[in-house]
C-alpha positions as CSV (number, residue, x, y, z in Angstrom):
1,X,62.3,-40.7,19.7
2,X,64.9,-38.7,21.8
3,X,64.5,-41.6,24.3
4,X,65.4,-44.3,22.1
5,X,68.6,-42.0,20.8
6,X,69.6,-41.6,24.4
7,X,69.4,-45.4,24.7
8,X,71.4,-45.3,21.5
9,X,74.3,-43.3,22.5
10,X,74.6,-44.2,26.0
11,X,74.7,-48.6,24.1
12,X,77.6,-46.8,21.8
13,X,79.2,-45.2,24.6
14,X,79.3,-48.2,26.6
15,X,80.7,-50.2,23.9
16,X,83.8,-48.4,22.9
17,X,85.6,-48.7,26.0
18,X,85.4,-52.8,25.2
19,X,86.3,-52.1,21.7
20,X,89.2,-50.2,23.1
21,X,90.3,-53.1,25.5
22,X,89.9,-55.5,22.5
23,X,91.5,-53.3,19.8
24,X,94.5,-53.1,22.2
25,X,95.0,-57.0,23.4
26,X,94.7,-57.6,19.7
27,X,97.9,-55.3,18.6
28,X,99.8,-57.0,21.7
29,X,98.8,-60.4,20.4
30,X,100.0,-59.2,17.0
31,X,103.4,-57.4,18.1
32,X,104.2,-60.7,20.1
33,X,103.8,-63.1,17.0
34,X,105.7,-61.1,15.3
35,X,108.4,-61.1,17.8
36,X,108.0,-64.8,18.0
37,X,108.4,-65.1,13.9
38,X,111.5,-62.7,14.0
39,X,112.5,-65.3,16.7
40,X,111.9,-68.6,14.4
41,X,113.5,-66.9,11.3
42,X,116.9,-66.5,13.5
43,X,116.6,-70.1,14.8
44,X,116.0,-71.6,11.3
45,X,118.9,-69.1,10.4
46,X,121.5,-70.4,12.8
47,X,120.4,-74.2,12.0
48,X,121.0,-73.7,8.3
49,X,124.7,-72.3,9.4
50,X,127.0,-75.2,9.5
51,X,128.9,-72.9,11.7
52,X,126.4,-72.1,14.3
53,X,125.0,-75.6,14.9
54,X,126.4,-75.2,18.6
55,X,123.6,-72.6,19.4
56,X,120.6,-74.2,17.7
57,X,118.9,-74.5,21.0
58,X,118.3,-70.8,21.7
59,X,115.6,-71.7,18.9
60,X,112.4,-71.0,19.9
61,X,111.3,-75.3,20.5
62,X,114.4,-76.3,22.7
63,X,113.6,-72.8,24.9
64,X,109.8,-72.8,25.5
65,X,109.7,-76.7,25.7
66,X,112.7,-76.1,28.5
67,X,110.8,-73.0,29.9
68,X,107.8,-75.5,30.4
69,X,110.5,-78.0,32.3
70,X,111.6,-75.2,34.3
71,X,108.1,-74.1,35.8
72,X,107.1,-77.7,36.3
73,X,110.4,-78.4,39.0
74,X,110.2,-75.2,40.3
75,X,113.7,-74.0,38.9
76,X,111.6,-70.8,38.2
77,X,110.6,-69.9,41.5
78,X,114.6,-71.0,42.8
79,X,116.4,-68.3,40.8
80,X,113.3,-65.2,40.6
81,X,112.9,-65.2,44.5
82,X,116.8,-64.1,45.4
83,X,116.6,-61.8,42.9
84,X,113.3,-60.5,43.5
85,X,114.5,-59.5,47.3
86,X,117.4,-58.0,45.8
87,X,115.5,-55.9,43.7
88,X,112.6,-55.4,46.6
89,X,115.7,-54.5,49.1
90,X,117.2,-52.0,46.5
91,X,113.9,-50.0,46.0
92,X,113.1,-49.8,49.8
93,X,116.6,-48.2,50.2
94,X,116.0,-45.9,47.0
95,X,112.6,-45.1,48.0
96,X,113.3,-44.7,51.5
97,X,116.5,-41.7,50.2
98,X,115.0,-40.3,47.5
99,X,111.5,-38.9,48.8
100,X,113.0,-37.0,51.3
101,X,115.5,-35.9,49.8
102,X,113.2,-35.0,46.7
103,X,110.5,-33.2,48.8
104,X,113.7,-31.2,50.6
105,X,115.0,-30.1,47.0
106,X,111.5,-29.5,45.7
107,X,110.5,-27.6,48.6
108,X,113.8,-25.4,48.4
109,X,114.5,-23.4,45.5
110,X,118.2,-22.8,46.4
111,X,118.9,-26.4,47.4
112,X,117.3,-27.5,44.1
113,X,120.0,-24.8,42.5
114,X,122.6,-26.5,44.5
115,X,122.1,-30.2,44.5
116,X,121.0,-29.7,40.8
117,X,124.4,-30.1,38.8
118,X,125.9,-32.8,41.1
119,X,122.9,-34.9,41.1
120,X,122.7,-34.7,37.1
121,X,126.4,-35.7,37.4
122,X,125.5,-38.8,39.4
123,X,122.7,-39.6,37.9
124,X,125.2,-40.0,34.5
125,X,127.1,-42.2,35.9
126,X,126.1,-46.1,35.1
127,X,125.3,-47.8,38.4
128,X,127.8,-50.6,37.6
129,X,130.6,-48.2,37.6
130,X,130.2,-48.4,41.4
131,X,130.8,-52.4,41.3
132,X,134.3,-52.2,41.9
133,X,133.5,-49.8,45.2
134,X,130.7,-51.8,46.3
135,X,132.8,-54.8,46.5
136,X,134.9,-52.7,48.7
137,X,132.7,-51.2,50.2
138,X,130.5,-54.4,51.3
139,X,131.6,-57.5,53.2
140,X,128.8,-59.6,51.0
141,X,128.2,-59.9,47.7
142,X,124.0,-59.4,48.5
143,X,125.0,-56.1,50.5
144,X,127.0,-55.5,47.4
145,X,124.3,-56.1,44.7
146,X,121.7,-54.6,46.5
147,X,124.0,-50.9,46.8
148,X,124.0,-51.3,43.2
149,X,120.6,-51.4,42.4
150,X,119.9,-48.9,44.7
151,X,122.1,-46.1,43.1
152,X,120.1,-47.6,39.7
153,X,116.7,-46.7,41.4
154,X,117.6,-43.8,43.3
155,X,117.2,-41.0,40.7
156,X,114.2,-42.1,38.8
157,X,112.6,-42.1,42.6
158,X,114.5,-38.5,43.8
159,X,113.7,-36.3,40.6
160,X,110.3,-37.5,40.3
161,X,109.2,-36.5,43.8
162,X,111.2,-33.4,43.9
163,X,108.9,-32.6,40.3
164,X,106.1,-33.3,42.0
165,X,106.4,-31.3,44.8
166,X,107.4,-28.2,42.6
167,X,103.6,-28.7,40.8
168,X,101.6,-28.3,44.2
169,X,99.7,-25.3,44.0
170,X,100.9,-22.8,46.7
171,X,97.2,-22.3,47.8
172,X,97.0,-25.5,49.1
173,X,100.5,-24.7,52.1
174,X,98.4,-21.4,52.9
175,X,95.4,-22.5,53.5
176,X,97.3,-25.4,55.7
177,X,99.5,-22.5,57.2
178,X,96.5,-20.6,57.5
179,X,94.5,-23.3,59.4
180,X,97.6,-23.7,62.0
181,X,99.3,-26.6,60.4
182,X,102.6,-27.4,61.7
183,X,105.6,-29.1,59.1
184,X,104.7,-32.7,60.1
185,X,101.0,-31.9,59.9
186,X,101.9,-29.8,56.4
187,X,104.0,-33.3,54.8
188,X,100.8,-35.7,55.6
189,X,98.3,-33.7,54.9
190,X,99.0,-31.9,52.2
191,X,102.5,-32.8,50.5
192,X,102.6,-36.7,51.0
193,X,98.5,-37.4,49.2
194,X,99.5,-34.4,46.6
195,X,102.8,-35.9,45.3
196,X,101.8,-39.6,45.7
197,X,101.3,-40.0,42.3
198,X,104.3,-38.6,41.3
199,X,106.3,-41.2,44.1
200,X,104.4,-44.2,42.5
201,X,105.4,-43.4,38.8
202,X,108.7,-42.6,39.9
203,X,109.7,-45.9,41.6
204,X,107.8,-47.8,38.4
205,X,110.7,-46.0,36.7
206,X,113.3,-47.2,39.2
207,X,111.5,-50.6,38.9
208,X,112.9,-50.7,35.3
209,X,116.4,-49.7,35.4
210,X,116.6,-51.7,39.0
211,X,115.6,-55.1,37.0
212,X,117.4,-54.6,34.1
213,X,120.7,-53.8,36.7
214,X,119.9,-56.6,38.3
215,X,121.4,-59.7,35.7
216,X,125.0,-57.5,35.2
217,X,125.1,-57.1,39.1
218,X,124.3,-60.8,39.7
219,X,128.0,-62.0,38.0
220,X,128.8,-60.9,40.7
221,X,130.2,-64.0,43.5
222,X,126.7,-65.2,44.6
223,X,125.7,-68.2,43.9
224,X,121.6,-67.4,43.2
225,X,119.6,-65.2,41.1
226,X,118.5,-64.9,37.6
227,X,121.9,-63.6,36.8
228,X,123.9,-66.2,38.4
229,X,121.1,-68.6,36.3
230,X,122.5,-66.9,33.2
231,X,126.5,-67.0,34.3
232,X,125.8,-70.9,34.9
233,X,124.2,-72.0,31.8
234,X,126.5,-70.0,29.7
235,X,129.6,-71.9,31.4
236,X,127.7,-75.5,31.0
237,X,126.7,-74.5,26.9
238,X,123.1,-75.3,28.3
239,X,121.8,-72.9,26.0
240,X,118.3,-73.8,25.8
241,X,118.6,-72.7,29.3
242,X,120.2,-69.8,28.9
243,X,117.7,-68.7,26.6
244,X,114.8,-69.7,28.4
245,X,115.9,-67.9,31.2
246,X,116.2,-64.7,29.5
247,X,112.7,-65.0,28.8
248,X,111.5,-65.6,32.5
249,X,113.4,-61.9,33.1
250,X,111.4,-60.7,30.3
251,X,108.2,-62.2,31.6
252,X,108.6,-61.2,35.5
253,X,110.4,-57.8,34.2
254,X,106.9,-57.1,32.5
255,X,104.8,-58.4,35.1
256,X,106.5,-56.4,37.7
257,X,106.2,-53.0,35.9
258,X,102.3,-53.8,34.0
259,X,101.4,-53.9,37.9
260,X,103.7,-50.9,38.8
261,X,101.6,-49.3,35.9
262,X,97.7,-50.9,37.7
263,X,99.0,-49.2,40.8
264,X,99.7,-45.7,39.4
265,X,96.5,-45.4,37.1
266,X,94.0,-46.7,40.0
267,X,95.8,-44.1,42.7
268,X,95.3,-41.8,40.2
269,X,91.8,-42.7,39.9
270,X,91.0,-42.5,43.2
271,X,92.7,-39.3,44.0
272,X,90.5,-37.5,41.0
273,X,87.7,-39.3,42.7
274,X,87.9,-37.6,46.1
């Protein structure tokens, strides 16, 4: 008898982690229709409006049946891939800044005292404030854009590392200092595996503000990009276009961060593993 109720729990336990996956593709598939309704309802509402009959293609038929025409000619793949590399360049930069600089002001309690109030500071200020400097500043428009979405991810990236280094448990540097460990042997031993975490879910968040930088900072003079896609169809009234563009941001915007979010939760896994 306690053998068959073993077999009994260990069947339920097994079974509610596919209930779980179900239970939640189910609410997705049930948020997104309803997005899609609220979408057909505004679309039946500007057709009805005698004075809106210019926009009836950002109804959800002309776009999706236009999205599909897209994909098919490779018009997709055209304007995501400048943009992409924007947005690729713009984290390395970030990336590249702000984990140094975040394990330096992590590690320091006085730096972090200093750099504390003029980093909030910056960090308040809208990264396309600095458009009219970047333009300046850069002799191309890429150069440009790219500056721009680094100062977007730069902070997500910087204060996530610096928190992450401020949660390492002091135990773990003495017994490193203890067992002769020099600084560089300290960062890749010790500080680098225990803040990694942290790193990743900071650049997911820098992933987010970077793309959704991106479109503004694309009006800019270049002549490529989802933006530029956007400027273009909005000047030609191709509005079916237009709107199926927005939704490829929407779609590679998701993309992007549900892998950002695969990355963090299996290096997450495999650090409590070890």
């Amino acid at each position: 008898m306690t053998d068959v109720t073993s077999i009994q729990t260990q069947a339920r336990a097994m079974r509610l982690p596919k209930l779980g996956r179900v239970r939640v593709l189910v609410n997705a598939v049930i948020g997104m229709s309803g997005l899609l309704v609220l979408w057909w309802l505004g679309g039946r509402y500007v057709a009805s409006n005698p004075n809106m009959m210019a926009f009836t293609n950002f109804a959800p038929t002309p776009t999706l049946a236009r999205l599909v025409q897209m994909f098919a000619s490779g018009e997709v793949v055209d304007m995501a891939l400048p943009s992409l590399s924007r947005v690729g360049y713009g984290l390395l930069y970030a990336t590249a800044i702000g984990v140094p600089m975040g394990i330096l002001v992590g590690r320091g309690p006085r730096l972090n005292e200093i750099t504390n109030v003029p980093f909030q500071f910056m960090r308040m200020i809208s990264p396309l404030a600095w458009m009219p400097i970047a333009v300046m500043l850069f002799a191309t428009w890429d150069a440009a854009i790219i500056f721009l979405i680094t100062m977007a991810a730069l902070w997500p990236i910087l204060f996530s590392t610096a928190a992450g280094v401020k949660r390492i448990d002091p135990a773990w540097l003495k017994v490193a200092r203890n067992l002769g460990a020099n600084p560089f042997h300290m960062l890749f031993t010790v500080i680098l595996p225990a803040i990694a975490v942290d790193v990743l879910m900071g650049i997911r968040l820098a992933l987010g503000v970077a793309w959704i930088v991106l479109v503004p900072a694309e009006y800019l003079g270049v002549s490529s990009g989802l933006g530029y896609a956007i400027n273009d169809a909005r000047d030609t009234l191709d509005y079916s276009r237009l709107a199926a563009t927005v939704v490829v941001i929407g779609m590679i915007g998701f993309t992007l961060d549900s892998l950002a979010g695969l990355l963090v939760k299996k290096f997450n896994w495999m650090r409590g593993g070890h």
